[in-house]
N, CA, C and O atoms as CSV, one atom per row, in Angstrom:
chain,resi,resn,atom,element,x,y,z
A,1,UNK,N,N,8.357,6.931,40.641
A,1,UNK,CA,C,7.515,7.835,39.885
A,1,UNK,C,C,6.059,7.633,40.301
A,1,UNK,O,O,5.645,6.532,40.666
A,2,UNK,N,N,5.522,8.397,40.255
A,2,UNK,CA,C,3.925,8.713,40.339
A,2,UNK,C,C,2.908,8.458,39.565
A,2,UNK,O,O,2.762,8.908,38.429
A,3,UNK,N,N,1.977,7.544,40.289
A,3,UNK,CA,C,0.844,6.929,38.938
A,3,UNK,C,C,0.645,8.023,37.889
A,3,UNK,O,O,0.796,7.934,36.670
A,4,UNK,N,N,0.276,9.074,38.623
A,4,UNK,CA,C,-0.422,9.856,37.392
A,4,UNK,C,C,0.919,10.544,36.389
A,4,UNK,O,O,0.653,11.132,35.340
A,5,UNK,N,N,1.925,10.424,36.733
A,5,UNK,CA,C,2.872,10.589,35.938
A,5,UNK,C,C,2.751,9.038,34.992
A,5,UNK,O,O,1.862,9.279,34.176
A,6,UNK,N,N,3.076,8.090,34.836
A,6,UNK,CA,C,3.019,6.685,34.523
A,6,UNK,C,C,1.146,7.031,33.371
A,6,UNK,O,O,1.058,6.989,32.144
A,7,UNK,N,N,-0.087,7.348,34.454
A,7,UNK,CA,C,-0.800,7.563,33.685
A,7,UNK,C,C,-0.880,8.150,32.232
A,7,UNK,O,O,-1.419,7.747,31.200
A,8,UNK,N,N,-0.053,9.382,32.583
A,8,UNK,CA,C,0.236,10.790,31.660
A,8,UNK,C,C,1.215,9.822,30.626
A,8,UNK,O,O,1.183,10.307,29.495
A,9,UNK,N,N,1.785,9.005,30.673
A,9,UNK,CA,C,3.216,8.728,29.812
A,9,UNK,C,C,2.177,7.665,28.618
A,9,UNK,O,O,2.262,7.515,27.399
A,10,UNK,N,N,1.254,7.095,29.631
A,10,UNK,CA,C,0.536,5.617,28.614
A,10,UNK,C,C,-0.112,6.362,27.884
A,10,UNK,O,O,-0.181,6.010,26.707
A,11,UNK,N,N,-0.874,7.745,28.320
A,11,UNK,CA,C,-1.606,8.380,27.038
A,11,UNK,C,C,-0.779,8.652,26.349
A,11,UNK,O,O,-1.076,7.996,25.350
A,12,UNK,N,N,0.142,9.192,26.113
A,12,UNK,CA,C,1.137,10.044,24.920
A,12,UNK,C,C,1.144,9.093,24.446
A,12,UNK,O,O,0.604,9.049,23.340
A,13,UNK,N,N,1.801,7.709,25.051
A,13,UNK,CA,C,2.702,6.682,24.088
A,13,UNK,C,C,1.183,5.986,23.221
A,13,UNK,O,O,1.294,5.655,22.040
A,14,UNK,N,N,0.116,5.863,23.803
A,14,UNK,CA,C,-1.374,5.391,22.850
A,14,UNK,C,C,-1.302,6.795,21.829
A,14,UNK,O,O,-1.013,6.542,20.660
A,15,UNK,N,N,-1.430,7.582,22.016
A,15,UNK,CA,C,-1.621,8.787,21.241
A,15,UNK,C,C,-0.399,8.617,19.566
A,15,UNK,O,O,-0.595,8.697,18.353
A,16,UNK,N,N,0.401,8.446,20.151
A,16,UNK,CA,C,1.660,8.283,19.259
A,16,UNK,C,C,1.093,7.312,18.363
A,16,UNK,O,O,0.932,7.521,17.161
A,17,UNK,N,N,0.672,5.829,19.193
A,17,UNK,CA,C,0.784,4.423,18.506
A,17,UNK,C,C,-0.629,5.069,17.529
A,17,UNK,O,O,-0.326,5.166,16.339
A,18,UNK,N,N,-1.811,5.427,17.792
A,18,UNK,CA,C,-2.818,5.763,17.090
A,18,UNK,C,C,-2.567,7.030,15.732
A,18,UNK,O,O,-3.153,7.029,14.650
A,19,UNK,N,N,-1.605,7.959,16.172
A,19,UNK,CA,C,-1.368,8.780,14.832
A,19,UNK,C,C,-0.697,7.937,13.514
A,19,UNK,O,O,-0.968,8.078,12.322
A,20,UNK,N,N,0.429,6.863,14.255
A,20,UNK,CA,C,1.264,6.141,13.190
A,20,UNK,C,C,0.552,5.117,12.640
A,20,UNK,O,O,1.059,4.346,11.825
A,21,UNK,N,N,-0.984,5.011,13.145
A,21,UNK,CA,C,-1.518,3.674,12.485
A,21,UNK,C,C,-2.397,5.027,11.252
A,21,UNK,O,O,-2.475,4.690,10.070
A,22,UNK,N,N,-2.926,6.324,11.634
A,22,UNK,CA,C,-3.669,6.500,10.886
A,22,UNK,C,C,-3.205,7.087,9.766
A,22,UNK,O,O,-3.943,7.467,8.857
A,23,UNK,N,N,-1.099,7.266,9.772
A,23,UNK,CA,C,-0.372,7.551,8.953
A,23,UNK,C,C,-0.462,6.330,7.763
A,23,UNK,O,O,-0.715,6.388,6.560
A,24,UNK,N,N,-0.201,5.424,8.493
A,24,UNK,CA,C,0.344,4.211,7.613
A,24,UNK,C,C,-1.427,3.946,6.769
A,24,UNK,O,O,-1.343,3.708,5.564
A,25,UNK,N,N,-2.542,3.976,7.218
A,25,UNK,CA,C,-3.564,4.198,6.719
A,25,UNK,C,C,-4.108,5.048,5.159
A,25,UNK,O,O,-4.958,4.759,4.316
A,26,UNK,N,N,-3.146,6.190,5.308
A,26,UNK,CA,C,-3.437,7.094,4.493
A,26,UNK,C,C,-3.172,6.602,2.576
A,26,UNK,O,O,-1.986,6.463,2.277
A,27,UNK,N,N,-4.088,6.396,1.553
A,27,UNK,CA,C,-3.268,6.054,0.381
A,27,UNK,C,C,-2.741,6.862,-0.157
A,27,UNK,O,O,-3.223,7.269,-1.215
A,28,UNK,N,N,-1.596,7.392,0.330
A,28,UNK,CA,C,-0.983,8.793,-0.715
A,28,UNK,C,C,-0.747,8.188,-2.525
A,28,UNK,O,O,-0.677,9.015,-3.435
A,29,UNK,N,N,-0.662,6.859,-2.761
A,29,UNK,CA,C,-0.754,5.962,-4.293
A,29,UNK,C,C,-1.257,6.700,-4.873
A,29,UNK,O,O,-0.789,7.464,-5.716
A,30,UNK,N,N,-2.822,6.524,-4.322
A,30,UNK,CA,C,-4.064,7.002,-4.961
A,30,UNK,C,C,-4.020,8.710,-5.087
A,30,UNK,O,O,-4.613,9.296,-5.993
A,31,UNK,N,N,-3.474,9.193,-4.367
A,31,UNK,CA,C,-3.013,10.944,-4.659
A,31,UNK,C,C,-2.513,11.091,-6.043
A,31,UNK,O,O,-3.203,11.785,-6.791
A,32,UNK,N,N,-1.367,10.525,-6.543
A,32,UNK,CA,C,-0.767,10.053,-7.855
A,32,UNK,C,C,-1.397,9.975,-8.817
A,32,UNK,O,O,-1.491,10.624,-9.859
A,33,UNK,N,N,-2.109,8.599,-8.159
A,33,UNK,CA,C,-2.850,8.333,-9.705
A,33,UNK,C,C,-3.736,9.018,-10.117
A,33,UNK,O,O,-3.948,9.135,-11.324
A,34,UNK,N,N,-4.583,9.737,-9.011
A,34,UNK,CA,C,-5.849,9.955,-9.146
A,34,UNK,C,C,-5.507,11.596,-10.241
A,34,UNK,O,O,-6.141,11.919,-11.246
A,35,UNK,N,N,-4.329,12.360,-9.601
A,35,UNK,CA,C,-3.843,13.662,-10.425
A,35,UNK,C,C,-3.614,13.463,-12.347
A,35,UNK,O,O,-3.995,14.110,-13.322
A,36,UNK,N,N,-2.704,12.076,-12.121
A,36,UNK,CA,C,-2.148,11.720,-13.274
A,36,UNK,C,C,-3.778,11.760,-14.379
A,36,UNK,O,O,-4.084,12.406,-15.382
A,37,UNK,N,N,-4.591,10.577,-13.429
A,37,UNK,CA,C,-5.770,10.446,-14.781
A,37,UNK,C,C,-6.407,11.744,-15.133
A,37,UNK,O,O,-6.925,11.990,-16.222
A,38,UNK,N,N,-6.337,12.431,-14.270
A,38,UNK,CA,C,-7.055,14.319,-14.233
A,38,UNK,C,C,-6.041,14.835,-14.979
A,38,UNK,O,O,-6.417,15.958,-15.315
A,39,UNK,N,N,-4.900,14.606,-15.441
A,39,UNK,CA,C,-4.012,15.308,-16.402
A,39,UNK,C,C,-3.900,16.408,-15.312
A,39,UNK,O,O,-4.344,17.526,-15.573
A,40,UNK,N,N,-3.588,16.269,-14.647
A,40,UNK,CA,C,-3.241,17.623,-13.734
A,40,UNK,C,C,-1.831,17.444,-13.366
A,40,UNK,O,O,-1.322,16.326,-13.288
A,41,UNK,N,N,-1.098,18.702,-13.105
A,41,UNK,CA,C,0.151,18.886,-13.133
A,41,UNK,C,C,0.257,18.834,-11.331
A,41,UNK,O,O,-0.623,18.829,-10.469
A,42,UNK,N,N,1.659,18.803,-11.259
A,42,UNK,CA,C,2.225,18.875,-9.677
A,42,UNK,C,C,1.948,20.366,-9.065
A,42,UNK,O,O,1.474,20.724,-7.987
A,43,UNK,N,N,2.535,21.232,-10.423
A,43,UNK,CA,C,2.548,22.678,-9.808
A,43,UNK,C,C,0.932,22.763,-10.211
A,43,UNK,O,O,0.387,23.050,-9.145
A,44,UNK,N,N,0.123,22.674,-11.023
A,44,UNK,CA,C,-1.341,22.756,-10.547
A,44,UNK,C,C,-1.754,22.694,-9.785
A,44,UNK,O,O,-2.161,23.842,-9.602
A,45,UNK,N,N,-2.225,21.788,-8.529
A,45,UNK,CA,C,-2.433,21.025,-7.662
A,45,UNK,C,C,-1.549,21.403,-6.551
A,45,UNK,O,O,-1.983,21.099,-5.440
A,46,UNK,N,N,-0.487,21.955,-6.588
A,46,UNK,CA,C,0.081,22.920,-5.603
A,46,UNK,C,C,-0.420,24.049,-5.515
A,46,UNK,O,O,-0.830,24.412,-4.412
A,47,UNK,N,N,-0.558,25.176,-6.990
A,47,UNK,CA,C,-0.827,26.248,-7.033
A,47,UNK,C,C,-2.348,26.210,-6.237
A,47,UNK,O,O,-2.503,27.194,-5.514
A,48,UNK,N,N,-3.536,25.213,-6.245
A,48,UNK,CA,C,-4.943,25.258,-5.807
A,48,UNK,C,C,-4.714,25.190,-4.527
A,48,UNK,O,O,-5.188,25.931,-3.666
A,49,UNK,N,N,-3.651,23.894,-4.314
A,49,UNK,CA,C,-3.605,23.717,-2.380
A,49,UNK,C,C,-3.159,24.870,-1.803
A,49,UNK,O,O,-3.384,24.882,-0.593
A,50,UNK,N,N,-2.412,26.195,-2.369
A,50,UNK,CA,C,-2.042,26.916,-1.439
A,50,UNK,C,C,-0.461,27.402,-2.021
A,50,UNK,O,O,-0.085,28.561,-2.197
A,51,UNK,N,N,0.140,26.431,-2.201
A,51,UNK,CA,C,1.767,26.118,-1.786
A,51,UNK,C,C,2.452,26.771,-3.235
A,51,UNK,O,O,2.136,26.709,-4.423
A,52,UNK,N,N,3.656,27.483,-2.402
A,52,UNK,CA,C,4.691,28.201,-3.684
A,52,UNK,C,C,4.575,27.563,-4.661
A,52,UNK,O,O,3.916,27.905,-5.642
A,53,UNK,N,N,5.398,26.211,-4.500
A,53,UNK,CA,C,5.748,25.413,-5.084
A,53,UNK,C,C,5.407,24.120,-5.833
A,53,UNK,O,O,4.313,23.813,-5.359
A,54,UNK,N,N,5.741,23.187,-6.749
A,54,UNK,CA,C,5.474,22.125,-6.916
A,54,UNK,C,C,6.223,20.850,-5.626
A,54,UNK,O,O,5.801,19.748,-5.278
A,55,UNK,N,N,7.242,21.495,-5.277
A,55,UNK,CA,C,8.369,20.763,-4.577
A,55,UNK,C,C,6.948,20.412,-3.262
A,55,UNK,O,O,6.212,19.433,-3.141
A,56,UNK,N,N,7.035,21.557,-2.554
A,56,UNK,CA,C,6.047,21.152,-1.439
A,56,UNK,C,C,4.957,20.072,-1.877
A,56,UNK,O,O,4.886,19.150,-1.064
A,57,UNK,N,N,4.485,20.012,-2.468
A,57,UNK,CA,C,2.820,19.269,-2.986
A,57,UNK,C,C,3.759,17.757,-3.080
A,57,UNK,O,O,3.631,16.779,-2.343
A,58,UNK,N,N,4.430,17.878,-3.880
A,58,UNK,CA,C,5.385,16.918,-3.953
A,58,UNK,C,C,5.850,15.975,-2.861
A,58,UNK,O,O,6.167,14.792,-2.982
A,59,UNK,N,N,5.830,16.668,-1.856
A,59,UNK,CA,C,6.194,15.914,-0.741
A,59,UNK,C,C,5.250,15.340,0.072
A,59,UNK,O,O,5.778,14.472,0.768
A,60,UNK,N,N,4.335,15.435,0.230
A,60,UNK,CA,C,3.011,14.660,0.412
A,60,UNK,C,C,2.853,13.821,-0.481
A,60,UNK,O,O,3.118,12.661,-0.165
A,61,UNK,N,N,2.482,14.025,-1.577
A,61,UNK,CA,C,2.598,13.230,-2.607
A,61,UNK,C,C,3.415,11.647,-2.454
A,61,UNK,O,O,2.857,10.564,-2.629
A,62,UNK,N,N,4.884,11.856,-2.081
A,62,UNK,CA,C,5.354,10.939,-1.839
A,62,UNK,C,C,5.959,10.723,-0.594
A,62,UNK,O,O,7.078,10.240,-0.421
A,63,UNK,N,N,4.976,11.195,0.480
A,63,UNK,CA,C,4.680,10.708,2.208
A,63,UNK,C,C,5.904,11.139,2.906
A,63,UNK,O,O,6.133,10.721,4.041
A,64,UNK,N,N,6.967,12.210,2.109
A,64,UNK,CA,C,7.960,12.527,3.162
A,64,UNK,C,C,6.851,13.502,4.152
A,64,UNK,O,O,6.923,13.212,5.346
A,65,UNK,N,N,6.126,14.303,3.903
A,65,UNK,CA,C,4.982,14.866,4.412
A,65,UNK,C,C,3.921,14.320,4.979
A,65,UNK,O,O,3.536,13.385,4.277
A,66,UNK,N,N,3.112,14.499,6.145
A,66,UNK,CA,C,1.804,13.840,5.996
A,66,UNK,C,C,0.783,15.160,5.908
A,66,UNK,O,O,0.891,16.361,6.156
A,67,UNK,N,N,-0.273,14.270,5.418
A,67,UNK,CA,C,-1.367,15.244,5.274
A,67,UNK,C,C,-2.145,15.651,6.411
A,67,UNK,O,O,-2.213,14.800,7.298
A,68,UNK,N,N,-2.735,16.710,6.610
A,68,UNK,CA,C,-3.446,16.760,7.641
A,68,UNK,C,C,-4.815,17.001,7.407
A,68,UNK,O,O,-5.084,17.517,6.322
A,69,UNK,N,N,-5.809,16.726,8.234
A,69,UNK,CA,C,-7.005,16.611,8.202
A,69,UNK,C,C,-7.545,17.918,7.314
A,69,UNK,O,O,-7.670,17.872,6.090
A,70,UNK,N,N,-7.763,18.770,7.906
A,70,UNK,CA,C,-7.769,20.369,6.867
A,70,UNK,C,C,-7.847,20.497,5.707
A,70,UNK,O,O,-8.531,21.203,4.966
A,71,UNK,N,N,-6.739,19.416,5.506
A,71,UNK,CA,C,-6.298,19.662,3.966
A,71,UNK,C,C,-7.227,18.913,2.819
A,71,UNK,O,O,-7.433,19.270,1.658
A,72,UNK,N,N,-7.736,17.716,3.556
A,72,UNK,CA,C,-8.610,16.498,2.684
A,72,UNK,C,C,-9.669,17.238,1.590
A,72,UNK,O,O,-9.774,17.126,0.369
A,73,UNK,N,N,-10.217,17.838,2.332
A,73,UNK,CA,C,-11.614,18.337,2.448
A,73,UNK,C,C,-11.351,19.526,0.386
A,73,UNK,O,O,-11.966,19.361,-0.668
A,74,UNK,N,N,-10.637,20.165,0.605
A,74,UNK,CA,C,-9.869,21.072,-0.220
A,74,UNK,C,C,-9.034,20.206,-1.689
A,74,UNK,O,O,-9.138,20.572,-2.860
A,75,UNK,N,N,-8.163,18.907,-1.142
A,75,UNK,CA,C,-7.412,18.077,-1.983
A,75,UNK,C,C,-8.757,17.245,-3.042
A,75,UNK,O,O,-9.004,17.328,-4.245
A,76,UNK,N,N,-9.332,16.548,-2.037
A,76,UNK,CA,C,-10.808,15.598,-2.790
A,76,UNK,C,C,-11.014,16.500,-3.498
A,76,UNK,O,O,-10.649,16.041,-4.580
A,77,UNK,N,N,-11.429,17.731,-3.722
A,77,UNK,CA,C,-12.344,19.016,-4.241
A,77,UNK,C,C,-11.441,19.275,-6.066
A,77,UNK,O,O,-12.002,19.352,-7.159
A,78,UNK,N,N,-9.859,19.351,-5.737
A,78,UNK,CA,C,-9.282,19.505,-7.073
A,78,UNK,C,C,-8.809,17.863,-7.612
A,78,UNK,O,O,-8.292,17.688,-8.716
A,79,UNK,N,N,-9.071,16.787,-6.686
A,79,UNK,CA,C,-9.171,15.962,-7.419
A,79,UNK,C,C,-10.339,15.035,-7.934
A,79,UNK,O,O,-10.382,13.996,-8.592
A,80,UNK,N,N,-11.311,15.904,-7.319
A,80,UNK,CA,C,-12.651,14.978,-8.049
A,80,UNK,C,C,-12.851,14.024,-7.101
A,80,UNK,O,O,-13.523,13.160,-7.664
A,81,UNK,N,N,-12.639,13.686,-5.950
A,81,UNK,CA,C,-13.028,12.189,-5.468
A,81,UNK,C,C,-13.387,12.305,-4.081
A,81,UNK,O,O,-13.170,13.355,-3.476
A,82,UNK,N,N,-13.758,11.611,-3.696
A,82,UNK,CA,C,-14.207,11.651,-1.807
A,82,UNK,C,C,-13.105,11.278,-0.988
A,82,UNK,O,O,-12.303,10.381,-1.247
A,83,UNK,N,N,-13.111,12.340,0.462
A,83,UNK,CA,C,-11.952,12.312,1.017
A,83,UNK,C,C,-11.917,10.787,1.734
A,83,UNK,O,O,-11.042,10.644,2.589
A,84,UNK,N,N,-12.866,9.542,1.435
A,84,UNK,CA,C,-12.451,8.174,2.150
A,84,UNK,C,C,-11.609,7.766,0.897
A,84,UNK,O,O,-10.872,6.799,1.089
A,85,UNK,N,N,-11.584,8.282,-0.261
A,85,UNK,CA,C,-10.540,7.665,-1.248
A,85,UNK,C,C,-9.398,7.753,-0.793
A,85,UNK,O,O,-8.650,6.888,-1.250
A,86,UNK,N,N,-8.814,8.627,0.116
A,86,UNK,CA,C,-7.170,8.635,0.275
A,86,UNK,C,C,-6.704,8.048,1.786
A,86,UNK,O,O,-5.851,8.592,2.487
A,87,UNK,N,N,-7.428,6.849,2.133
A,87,UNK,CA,C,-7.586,6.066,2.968
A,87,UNK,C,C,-7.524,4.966,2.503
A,87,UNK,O,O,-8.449,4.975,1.691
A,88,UNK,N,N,-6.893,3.652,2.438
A,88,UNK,CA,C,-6.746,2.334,2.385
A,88,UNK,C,C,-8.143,1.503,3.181
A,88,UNK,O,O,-8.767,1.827,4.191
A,89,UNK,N,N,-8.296,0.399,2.317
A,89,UNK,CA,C,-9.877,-0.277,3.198
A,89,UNK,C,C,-9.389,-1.523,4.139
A,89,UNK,O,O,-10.209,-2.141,4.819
């Protein structure tokens, strides 16, 4: 095989290792709690993000989902808090 093939493979596989660190990073906890003390509902907090459902919101919520950047900016906003809150220190 060909360096720059070999090159091309070490970026993806860094690329990969860097998304799963900034997954495992994320505090989806603090998503929870932070709704619960706001007395805010699942389907609330769905209905603002966008989504049919409560089910969808739900799933972020408990990380079968990840969040994406886009979304922070919008989520902080109906939960009152700054988007470094849903980040681990």
């Amino acid at each position: 095989m060909t360096f720059l093939f070999w090159k091309w493979y070490h970026e993806i596989r860094i690329a990969e290792i860097e998304k799963k660190e900034m997954v495992s990073e994320m505090n989806i906890e603090y998503m929870k709690q932070r709704r619960l003390e706001l007395g805010l509902s699942l389907q609330t907090v769905a209905e603002k993000m966008g989504f049919k459902n409560a089910s969808t919101y739900s799933k972020y919520e408990n990380g079968e989902y990840n969040l994406k950047a886009n979304m922070l900016p919008g989520l902080s906003k109906i939960l009152e808090c700054n988007i470094n809150d849903f980040y681990n220190d």
